[in-house]
N, C-alpha and C positions, 0 to 999 in steps of 0.2 A: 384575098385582098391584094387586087394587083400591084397596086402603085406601090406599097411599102415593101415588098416585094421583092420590086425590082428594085428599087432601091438597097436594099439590104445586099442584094446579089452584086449589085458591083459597086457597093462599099464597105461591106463586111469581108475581111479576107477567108473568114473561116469557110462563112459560108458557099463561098466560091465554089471549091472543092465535092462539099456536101449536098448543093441543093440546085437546080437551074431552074429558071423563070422561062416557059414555051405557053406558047399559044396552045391554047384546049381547043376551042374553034369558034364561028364569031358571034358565037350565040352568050358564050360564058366568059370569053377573052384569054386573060393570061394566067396561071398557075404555078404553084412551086411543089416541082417533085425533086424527091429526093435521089440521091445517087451512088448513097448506102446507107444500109440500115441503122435506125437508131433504139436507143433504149426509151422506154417509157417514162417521160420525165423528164427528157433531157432537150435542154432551151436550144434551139435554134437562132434565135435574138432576141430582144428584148427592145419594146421604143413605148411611148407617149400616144395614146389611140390619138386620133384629129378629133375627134366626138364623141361623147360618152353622154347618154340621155334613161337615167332608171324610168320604167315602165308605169306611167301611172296607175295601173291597179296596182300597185307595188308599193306606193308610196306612202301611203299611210301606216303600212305595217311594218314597213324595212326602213326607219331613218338611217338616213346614207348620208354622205357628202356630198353637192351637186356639182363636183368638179373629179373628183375621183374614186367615188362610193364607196370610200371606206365607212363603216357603220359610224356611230358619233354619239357622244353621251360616254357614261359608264352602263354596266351594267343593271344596275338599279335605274337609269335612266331610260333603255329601254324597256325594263319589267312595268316600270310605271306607266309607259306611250303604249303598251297595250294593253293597259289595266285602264287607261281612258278611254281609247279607243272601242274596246267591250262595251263598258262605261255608256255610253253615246249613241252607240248601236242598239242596245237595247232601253233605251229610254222611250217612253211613251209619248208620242205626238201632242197630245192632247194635253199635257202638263204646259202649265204657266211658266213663265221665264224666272219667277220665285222658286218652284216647285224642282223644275229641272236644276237647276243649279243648290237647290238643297240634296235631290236623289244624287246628283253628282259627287258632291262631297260626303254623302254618307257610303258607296259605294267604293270609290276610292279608298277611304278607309279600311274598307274591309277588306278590297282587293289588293290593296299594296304591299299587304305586308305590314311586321312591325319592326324586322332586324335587316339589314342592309347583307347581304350577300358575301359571304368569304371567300377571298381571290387571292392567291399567291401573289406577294409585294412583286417578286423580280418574274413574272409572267409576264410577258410581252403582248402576247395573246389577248390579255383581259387590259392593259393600259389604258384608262380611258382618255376616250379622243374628247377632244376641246368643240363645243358647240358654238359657231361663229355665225351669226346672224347675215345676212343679206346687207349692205349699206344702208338699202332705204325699206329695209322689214317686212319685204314682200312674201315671206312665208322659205324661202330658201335656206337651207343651211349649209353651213363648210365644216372641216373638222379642223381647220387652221387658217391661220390670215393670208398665208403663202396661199392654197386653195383658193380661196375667195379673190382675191387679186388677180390671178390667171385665169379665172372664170369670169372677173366681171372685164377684165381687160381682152380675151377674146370672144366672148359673146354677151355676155349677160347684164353690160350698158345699153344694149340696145336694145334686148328683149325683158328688161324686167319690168314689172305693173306695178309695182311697188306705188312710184308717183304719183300713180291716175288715179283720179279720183271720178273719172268720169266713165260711166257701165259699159257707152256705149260707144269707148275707145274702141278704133281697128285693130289696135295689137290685143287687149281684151278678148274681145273675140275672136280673133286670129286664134288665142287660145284656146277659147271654149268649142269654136268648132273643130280642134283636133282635138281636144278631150273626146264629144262628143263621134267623130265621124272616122278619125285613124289619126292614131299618136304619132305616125313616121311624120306630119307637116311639122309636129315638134321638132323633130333633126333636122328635117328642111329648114325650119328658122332658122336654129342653130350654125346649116352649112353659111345661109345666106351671111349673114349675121357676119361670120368667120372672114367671109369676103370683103367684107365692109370694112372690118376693123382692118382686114391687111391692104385694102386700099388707103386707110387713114396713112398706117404708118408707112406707106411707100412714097406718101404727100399727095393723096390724089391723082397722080399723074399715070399711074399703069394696072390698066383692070385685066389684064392678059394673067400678068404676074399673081395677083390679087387672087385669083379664079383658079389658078395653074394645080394647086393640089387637090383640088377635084376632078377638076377634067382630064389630068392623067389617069384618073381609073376607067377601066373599063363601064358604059352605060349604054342604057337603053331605057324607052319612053315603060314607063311604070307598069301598064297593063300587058303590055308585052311580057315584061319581066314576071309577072305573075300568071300568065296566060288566061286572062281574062275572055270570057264570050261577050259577044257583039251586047247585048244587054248589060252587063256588067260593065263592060268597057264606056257604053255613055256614063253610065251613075256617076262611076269614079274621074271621067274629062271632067265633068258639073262640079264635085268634088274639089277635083285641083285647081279647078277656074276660082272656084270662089276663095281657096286657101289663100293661092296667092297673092289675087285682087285683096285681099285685108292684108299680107304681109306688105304687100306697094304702097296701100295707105298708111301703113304704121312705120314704115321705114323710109321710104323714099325720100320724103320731106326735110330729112334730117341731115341732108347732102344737098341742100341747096346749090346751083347752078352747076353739077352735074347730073341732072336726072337725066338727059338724052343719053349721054355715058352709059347712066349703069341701068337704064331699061329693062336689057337684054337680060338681066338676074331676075324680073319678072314678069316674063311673058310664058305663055303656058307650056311651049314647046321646052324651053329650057328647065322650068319648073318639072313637067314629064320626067325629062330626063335625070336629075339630081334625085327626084325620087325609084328611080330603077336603077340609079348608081347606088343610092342607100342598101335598098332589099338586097342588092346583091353583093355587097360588100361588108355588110353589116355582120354582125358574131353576135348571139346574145349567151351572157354567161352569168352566171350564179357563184353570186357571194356568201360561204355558211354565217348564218347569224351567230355573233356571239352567245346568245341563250342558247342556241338549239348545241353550239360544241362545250359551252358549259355543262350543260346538265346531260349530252354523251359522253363528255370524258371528264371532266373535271368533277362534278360530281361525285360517282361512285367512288372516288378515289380520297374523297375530304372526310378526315376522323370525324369520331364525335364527340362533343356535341355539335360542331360543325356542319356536319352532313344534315342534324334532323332540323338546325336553323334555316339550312339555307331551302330545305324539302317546306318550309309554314311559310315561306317566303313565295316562293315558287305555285305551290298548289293549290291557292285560289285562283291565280288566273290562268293555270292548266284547268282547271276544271270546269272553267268556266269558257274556256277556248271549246271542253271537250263540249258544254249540253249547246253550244254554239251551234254546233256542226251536226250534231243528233237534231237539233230541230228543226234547222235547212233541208236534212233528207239527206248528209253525207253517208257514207257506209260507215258499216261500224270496223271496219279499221282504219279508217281515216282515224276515226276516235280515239282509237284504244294507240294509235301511235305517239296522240301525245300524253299516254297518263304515265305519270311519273317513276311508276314503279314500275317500268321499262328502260329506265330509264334513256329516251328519250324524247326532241324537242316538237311542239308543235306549233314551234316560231316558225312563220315565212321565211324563205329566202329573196336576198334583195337581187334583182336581174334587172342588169344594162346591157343596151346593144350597145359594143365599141364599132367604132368604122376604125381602119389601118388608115394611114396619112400617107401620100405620095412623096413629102417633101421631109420628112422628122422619121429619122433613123435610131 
């Protein structure tokens, strides 16, 4: 991640010493090697990604915060998001909306539990995080109002659906064809998005500036970056043509009498490139869910009758996670990794790609 990089390089003093930013060659750009040895664990810096976007197959199982993916709820809040979630998934199609919503509440019952989970008061680890809704209830959550404020203030004013009410909004589908086609146009919004807001606050007048923490990173046009063949290379031009053309309709508009200005953030060529500045800068990394470091470590550790409360809590929807996976054709140890009496977890983990920022050290 070139650009924060460099920046850490000559404004961190430490790192001075310890690490130098050179050119790898012009295919990958800049890199940071080191110039002695370090221990395992031990921080080089510390900053704020530019963008953090949790992975939509992810999202239903890993409630996160859509600003810094700390998980959210307490503990029992997430045992019960996938005691619904189960719930949902195996409900039969053919039931009535009376039917479904009685199987719902009879199975919830049975899956939730009856006793709320024992968590050491002064564990930091298990604190539950505060669940802070979206402003206009789009489905988003935060784990604090501080979150949600930094997220709706640099991007998520101008990408949320919350308002619309209408299917066959451009930003709607802007959505649904990266759900459906490649979740990177999600970051794409995102970067665009990012620009926009720092054109606002610069008062409209400099899109150089606005843009500047992208385009210091090392890029190159998308297919490149993934070394696409001539066949695959059209699909995904079709692809990005059409992503953008819906992000231009849904955003453009909203900058009235600077659209000649800021064009240039959606045309395909630039578009290309912001998404081979993504793949190639992008990190994706894994969050352990609180269930899953519960029931490795905390667990086996809580007396009893403690231990056998929190085990009638827990074991129906282990169990029901396990004949999940036995009837899709997992292996059988996928299974047996989350039965209880291993203790442990066969909660997902939550994965965000971070991008490094050129400009926030």
């Amino acid at each position: 991640t070139t650009g924060h990089m460099e920046r850490c390089s000559s404004e961190n003093h430490a790192l001075k010493s310890d690490a130098s930013v050179r050119v790898i060659n012009e295919s990958k750009g800049r890199g940071l090697f080191a110039n002695r040895g370090f221990s395992t664990g031990e921080v080089l810096f510390s900053e704020v990604p530019l963008l953090a976007s949790q992975h939509v197959g992810n999202r239903a199982e890993a409630w996160t915060c859509g600003w810094c993916c700390r998980f959210v709820g307490s503990l029992d809040d997430q045992l019960r998001r996938h005691a619904e979630l189960l719930v949902h998934r195996r409900l039969d199609p053919r039931l009535t909306a009376e039917q479904r919503s009685q199987r719902i509440q009879a199975e919830l019952a049975a899956l939730s539990g009856l006793e709320r989970l024992p968590v050491p008061a002064d564990d930091p680890r298990y604190t539950p995080a505060a669940v802070v809704p979206c402003f206009s209830q789009c489905g988003e959550v935060y784990c604090s109002e501080a979150c949600r404020g930094e997220a709706f203030e640099r991007h998520h004013r101008l990408l949320c659906v919350g308002p619309i009410t209408d299917a066959g909004h451009p930003l709607v589908r802007f959505k649904q064809h990266a759900v459906r086609d490649n979740e990177l146009f999600l970051m794409a919004g995102q970067a665009i998005a990012t620009v926009l807001t720092n054109f606002d606050r610069n008062g409209r007048r400099d899109l150089a500036q606005a843009v500047q923490p992208f385009v210091a990173l090392h890029r190159r046009p998308y297919w490149l970056v993934k070394q696409l063949k001539p066949a695959a290379t059209k699909k995904v031009q079709r692809m990005l043509a059409d992503s953008v053309r819906l992000l231009r309709q849904a955003l453009l508009p909203l900058f009235s009498g600077h659209e000649a200005q800021l064009e240039m953030l959606f045309t395909p060529d630039f578009y290309a490139n912001l998404l081979g500045l993504l793949e190639m800068n992008m990190h994706t990394i894994e969050l352990p869910s609180p269930l899953q470091r519960y029931i490795a470590t905390l667990l086996p550790a809580l007396p009893e009758p403690q231990r056998s409360a929190a085990q009638r809590s827990l074991q129906p929807v282990v169990d029901a996670l396990r004949r999940e996976q036995l009837e899709s054709g997992d292996d059988d140890d996928a299974a047996e990794d989350e039965d209880m009496d291993d203790d442990e977890s066969g909660e997902d983990d939550a994965g965000a790609d971070e991008v490094a920022s050129a400009d926030e050290a």
